[in-house]
N, CA, C and O atoms as CSV, one atom per row, in Angstrom:
chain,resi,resn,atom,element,x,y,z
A,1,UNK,N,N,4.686,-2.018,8.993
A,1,UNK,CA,C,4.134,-1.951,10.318
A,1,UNK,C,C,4.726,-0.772,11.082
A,1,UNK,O,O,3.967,-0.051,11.730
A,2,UNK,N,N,5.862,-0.564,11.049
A,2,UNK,CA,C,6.693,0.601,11.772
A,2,UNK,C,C,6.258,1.662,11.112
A,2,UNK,O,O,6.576,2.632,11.800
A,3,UNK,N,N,5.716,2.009,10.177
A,3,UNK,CA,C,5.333,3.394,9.618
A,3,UNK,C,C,4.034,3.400,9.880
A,3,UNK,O,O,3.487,4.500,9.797
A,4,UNK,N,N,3.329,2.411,10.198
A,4,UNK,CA,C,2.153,2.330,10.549
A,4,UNK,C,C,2.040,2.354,12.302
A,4,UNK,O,O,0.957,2.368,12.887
A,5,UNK,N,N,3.064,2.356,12.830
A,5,UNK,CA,C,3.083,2.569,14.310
A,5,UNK,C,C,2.116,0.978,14.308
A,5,UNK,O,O,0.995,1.208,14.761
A,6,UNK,N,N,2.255,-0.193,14.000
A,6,UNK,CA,C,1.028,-1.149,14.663
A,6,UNK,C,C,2.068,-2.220,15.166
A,6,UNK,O,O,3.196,-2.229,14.676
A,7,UNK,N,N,1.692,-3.148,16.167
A,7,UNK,CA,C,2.377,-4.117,16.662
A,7,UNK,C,C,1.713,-5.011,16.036
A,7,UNK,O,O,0.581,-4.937,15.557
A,8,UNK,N,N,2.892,-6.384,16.058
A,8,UNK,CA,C,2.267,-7.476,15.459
A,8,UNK,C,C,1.663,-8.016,15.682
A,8,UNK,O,O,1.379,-9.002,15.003
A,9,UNK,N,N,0.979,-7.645,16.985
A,9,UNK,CA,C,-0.103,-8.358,17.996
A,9,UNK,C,C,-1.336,-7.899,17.215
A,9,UNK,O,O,-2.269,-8.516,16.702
A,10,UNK,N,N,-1.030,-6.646,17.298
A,10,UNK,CA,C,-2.825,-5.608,16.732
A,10,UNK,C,C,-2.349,-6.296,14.844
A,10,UNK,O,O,-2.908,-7.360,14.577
A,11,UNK,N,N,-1.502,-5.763,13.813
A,11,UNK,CA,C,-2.088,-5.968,13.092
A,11,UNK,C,C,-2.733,-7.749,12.877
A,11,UNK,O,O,-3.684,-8.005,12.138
A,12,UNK,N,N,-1.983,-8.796,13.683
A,12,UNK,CA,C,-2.280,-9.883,13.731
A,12,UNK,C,C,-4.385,-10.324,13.850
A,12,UNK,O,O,-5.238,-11.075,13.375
A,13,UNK,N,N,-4.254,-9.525,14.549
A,13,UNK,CA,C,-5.915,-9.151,15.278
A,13,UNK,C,C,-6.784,-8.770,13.634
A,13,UNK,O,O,-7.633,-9.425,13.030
A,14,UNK,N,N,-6.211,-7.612,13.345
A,14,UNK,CA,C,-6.523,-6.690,12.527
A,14,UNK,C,C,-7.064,-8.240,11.132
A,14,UNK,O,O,-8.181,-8.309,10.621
A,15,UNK,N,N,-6.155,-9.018,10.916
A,15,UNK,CA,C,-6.379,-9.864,9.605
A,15,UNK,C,C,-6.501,-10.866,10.036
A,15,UNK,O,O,-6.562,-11.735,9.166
A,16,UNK,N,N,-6.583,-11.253,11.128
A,16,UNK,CA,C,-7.391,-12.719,11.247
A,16,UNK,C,C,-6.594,-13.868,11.664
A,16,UNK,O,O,-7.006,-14.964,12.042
A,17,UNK,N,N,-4.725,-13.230,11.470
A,17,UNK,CA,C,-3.917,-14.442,11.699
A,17,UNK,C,C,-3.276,-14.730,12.934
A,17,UNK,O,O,-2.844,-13.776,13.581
A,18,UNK,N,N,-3.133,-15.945,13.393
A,18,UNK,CA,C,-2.257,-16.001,14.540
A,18,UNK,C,C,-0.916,-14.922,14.763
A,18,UNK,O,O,-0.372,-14.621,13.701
A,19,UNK,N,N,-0.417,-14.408,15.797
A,19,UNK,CA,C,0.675,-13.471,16.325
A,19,UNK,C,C,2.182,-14.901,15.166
A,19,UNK,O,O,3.048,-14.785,14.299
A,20,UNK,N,N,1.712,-15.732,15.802
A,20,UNK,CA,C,3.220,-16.596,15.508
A,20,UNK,C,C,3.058,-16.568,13.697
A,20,UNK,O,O,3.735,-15.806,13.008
A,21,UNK,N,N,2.097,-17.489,13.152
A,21,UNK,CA,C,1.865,-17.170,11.574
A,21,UNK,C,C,2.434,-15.345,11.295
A,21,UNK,O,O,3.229,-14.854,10.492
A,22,UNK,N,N,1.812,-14.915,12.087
A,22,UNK,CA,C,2.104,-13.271,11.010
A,22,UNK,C,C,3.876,-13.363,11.375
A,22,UNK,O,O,4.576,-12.755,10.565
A,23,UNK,N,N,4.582,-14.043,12.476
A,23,UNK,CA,C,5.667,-13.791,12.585
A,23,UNK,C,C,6.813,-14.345,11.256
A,23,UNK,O,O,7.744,-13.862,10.611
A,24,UNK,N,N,6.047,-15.676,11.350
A,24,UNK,CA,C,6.751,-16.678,10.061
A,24,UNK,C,C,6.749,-15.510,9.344
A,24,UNK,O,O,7.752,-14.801,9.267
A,25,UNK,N,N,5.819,-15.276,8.869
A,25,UNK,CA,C,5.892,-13.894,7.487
A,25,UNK,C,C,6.708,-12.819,7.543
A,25,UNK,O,O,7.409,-12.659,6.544
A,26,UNK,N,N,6.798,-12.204,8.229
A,26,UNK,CA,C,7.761,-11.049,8.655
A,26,UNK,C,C,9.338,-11.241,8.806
A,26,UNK,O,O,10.216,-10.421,8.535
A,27,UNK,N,N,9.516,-12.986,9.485
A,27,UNK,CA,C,10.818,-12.849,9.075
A,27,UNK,C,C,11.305,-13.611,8.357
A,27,UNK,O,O,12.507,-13.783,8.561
A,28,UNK,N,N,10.791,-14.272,7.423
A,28,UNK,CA,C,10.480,-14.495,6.114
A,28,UNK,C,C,10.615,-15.916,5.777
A,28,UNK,O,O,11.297,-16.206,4.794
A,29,UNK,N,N,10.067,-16.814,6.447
A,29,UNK,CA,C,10.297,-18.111,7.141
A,29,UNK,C,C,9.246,-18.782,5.952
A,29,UNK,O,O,9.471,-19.867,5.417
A,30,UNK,N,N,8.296,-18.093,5.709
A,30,UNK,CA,C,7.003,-18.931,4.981
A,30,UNK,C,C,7.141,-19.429,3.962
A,30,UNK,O,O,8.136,-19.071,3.332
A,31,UNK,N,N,6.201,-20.499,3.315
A,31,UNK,CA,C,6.857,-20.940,2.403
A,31,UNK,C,C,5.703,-21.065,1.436
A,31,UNK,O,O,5.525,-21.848,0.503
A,32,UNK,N,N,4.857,-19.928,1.989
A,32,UNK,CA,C,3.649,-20.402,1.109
A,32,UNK,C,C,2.659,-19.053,2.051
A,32,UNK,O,O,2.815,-18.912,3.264
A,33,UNK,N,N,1.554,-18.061,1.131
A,33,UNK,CA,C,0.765,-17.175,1.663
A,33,UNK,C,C,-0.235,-17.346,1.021
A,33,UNK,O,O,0.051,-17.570,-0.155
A,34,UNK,N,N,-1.730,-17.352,1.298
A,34,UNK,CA,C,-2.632,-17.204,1.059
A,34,UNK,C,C,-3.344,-16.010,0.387
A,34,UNK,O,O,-3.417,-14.946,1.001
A,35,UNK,N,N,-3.879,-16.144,-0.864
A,35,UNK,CA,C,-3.987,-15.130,-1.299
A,35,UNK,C,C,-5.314,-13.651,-0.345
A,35,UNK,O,O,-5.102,-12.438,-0.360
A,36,UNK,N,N,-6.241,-14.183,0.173
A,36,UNK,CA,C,-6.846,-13.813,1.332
A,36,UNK,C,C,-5.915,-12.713,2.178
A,36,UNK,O,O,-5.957,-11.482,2.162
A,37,UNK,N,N,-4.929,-13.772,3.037
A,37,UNK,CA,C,-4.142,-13.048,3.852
A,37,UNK,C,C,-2.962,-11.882,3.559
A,37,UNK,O,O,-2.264,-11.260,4.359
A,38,UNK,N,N,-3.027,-11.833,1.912
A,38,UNK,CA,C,-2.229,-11.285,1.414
A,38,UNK,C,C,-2.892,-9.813,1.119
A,38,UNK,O,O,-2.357,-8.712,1.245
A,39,UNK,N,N,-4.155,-10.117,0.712
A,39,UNK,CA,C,-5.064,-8.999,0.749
A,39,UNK,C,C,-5.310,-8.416,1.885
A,39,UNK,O,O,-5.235,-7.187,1.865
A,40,UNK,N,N,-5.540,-8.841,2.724
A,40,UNK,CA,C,-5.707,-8.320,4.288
A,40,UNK,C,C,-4.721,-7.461,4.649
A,40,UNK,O,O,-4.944,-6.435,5.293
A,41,UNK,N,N,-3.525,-7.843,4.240
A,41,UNK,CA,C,-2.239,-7.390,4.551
A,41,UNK,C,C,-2.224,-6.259,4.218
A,41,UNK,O,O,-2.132,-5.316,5.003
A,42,UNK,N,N,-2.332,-6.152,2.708
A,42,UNK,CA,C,-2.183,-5.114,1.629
A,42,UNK,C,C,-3.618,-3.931,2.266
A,42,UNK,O,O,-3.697,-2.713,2.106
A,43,UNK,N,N,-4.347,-4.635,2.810
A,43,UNK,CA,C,-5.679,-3.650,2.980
A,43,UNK,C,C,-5.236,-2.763,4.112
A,43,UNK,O,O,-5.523,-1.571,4.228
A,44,UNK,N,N,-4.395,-3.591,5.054
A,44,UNK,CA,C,-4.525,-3.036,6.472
A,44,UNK,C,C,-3.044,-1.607,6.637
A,44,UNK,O,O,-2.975,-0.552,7.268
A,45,UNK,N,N,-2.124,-2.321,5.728
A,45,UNK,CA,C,-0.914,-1.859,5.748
A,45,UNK,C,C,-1.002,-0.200,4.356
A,45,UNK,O,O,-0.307,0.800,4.171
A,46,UNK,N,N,-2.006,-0.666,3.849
A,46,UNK,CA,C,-2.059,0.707,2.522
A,46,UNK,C,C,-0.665,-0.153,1.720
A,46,UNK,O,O,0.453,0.016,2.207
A,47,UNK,N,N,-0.760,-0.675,1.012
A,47,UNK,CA,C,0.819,-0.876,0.331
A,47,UNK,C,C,-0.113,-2.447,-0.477
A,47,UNK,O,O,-1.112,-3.134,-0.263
A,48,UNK,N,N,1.143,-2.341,-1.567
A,48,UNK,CA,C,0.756,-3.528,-2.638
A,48,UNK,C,C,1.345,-4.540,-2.460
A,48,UNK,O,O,2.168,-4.547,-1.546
A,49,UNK,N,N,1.144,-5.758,-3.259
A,49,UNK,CA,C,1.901,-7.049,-2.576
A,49,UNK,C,C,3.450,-6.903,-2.605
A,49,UNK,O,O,4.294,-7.244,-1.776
A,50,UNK,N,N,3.569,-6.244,-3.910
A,50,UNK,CA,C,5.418,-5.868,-4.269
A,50,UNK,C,C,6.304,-5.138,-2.778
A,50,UNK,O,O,7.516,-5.220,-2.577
A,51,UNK,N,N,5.191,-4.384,-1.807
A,51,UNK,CA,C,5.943,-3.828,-1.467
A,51,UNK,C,C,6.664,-4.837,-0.218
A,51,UNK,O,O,7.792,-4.633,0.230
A,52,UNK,N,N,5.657,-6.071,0.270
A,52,UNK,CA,C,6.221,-7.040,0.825
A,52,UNK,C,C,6.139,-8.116,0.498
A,52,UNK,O,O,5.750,-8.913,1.352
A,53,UNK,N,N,6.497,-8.677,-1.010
A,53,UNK,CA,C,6.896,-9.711,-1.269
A,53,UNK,C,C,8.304,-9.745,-1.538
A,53,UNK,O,O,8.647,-8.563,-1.555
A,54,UNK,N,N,8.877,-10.162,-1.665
A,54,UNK,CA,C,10.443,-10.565,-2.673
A,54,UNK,C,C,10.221,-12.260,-2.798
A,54,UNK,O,O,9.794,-13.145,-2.056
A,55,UNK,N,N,10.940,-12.143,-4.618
A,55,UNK,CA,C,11.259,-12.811,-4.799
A,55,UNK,C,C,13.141,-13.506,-4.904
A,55,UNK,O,O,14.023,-12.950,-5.559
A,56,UNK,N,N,13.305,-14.633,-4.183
A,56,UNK,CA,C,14.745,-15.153,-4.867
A,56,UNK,C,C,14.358,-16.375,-4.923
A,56,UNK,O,O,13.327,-16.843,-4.440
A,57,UNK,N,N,15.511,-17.131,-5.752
A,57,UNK,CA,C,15.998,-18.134,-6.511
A,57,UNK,C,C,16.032,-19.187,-5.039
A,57,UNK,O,O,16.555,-18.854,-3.976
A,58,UNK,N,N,15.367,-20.448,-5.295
A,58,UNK,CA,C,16.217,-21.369,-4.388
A,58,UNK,C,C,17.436,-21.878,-4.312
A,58,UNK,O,O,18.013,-21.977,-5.395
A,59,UNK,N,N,18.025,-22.243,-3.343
A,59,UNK,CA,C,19.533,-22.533,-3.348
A,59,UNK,C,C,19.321,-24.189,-3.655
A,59,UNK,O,O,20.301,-24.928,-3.758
């Protein structure tokens, strides 16, 4: 988003999701993404899922 200059308000707009949902995601709260919204993401942002997914291990 910061290289994209977009706020989370606009790209929120931009894919369809609530401001608070896109927030869960960003600070990495979610526990579960839709493959849809994942595409949206990837569409709006230019970038692949790798570049904002991570994976770790549960504790």
């Amino acid at each position: 988003m910061a290289r994209r200059n977009m706020s989370l308000m606009e790209l929120s707009e931009r894919i369809g999701i609530t401001p608070a949902n896109l927030s869960i995601l960003k600070t990495g709260k979610g526990k579960a993404i839709r493959f849809s919204t994942l595409e949206a993401l990837c569409h709006e942002l230019h970038c692949q899922p790798a570049d904002i997914l991570e994976y770790s291990e549960d504790e």
